[in-house]
C-alpha positions in Angstrom: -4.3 -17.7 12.3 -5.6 -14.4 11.6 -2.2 -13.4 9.6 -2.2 -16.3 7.1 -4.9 -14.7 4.8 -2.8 -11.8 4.3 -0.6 -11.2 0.7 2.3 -10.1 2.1 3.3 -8.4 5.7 1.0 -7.2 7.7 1.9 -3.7 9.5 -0.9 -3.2 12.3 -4.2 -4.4 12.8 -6.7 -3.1 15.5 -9.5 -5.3 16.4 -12.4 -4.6 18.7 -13.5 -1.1 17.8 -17.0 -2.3 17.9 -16.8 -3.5 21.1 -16.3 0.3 22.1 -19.3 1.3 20.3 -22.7 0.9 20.9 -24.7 -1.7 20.5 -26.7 -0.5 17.6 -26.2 -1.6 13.9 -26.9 2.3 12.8 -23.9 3.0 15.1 -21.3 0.9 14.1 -22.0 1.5 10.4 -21.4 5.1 10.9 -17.8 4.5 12.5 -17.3 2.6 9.9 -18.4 4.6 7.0 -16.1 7.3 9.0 -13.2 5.6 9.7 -13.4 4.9 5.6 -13.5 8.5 5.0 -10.6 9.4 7.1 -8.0 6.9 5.1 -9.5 8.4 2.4 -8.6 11.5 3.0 -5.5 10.7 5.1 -3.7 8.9 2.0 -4.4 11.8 -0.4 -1.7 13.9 1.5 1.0 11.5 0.0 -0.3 12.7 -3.5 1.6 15.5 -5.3 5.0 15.4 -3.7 3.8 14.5 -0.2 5.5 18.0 1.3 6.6 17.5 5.0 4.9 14.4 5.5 8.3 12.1 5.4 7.6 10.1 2.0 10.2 10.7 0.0 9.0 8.3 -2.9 6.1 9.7 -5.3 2.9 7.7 -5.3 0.0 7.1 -6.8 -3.6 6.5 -4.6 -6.0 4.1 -6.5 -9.2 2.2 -4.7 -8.1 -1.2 -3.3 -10.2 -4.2 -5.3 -9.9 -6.6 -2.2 -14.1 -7.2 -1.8 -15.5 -8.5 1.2 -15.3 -12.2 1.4 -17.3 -14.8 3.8 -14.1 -17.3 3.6 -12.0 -14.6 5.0 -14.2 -13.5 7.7 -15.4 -10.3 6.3 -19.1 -8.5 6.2 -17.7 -5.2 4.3 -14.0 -4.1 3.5 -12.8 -1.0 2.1 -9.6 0.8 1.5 -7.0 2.7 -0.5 -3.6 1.7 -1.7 -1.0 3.5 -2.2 1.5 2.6 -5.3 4.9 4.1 -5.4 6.0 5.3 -8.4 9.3 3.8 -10.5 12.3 5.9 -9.5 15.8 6.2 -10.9 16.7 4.7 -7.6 16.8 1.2 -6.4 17.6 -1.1 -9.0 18.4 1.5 -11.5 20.9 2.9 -8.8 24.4 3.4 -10.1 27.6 4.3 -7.2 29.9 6.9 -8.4 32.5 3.9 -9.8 29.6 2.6 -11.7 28.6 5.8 -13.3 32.7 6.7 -14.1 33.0 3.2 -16.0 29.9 3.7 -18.2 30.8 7.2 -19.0 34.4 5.6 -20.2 32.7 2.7 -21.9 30.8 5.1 -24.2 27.1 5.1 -25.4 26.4 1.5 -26.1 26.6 0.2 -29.9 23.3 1.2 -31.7 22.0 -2.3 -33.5 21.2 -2.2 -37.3 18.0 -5.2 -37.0 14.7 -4.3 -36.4 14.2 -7.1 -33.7 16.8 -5.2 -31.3 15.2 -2.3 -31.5 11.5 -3.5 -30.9 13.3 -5.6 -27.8 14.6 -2.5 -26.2 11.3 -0.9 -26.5 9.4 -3.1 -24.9 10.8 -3.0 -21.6 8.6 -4.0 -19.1 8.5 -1.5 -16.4 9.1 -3.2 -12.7 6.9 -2.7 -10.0 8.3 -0.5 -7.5 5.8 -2.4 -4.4 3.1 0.2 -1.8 0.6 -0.4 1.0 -2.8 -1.4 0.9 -4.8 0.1 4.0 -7.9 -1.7 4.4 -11.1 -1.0 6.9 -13.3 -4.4 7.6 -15.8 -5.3 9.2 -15.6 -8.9 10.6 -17.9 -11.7 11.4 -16.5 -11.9 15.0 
């Protein structure tokens, strides 16, 4: 099945735009090479604060890595994901109770060793998840 190659959900999938076009090789690479610019251009409206467009989370755009592969049915592949940015939301979300008991508990104790300090440092940021859109061309 079709799905099963995916890493993670898949949202929508069109097939058989080339069956619209013509024929011709020239043709098809063109719609392609088109369609490519568009979610180029389309995803870049999320960048900067995304104004009106719905997306309340910030993101960053970078070039998707996924290269066209034989084994997964694919001639050329090209796309853009979109990365949203860590928030003070989600896990780092606090309810009004929550945010009343730590102002009562007080800043926590500051630690006197060197090792506590180079712990708390090195947090590792979490990845906050995106979307990668991605335009193929398939064997079939």
């Amino acid at each position: 099945d079709m799905f099963l190659r995916l890493n993670g959900p898949e949202l929508l999938r069109i097939t058989g735009l080339a069956r619209s076009a013509s024929s011709s090789k020239a043709e098809l690479d063109k719609r392609h090479d088109r369609l490519v610019e568009f979610v180029r251009e389309w995803s870049e409206m999320f960048e900067g604060g995304a104004k009106g467009t719905g997306l309340t989370t910030p993101v960053m755009l970078r070039q998707s890595h996924r290269d066209a592969s034989e084994a997964e049915g694919t001639i050329r592949r090209s796309g853009i994901r979109i990365l949203f940015k860590q928030t003070n939301t989600g896990a780092a979300y606090k309810s009004k109770d929550e945010e009343r008991a730590f102002e009562r508990e007080g800043p926590p104790q500051a630690k006197t060793t060197a090792g506590a300090a180079a712990v708390q440092t090195k947090r590792k940021a979490t990845k906050e998840g995106g979307v990668e859109i991605l335009v193929e061309e398939t064997i079939d």
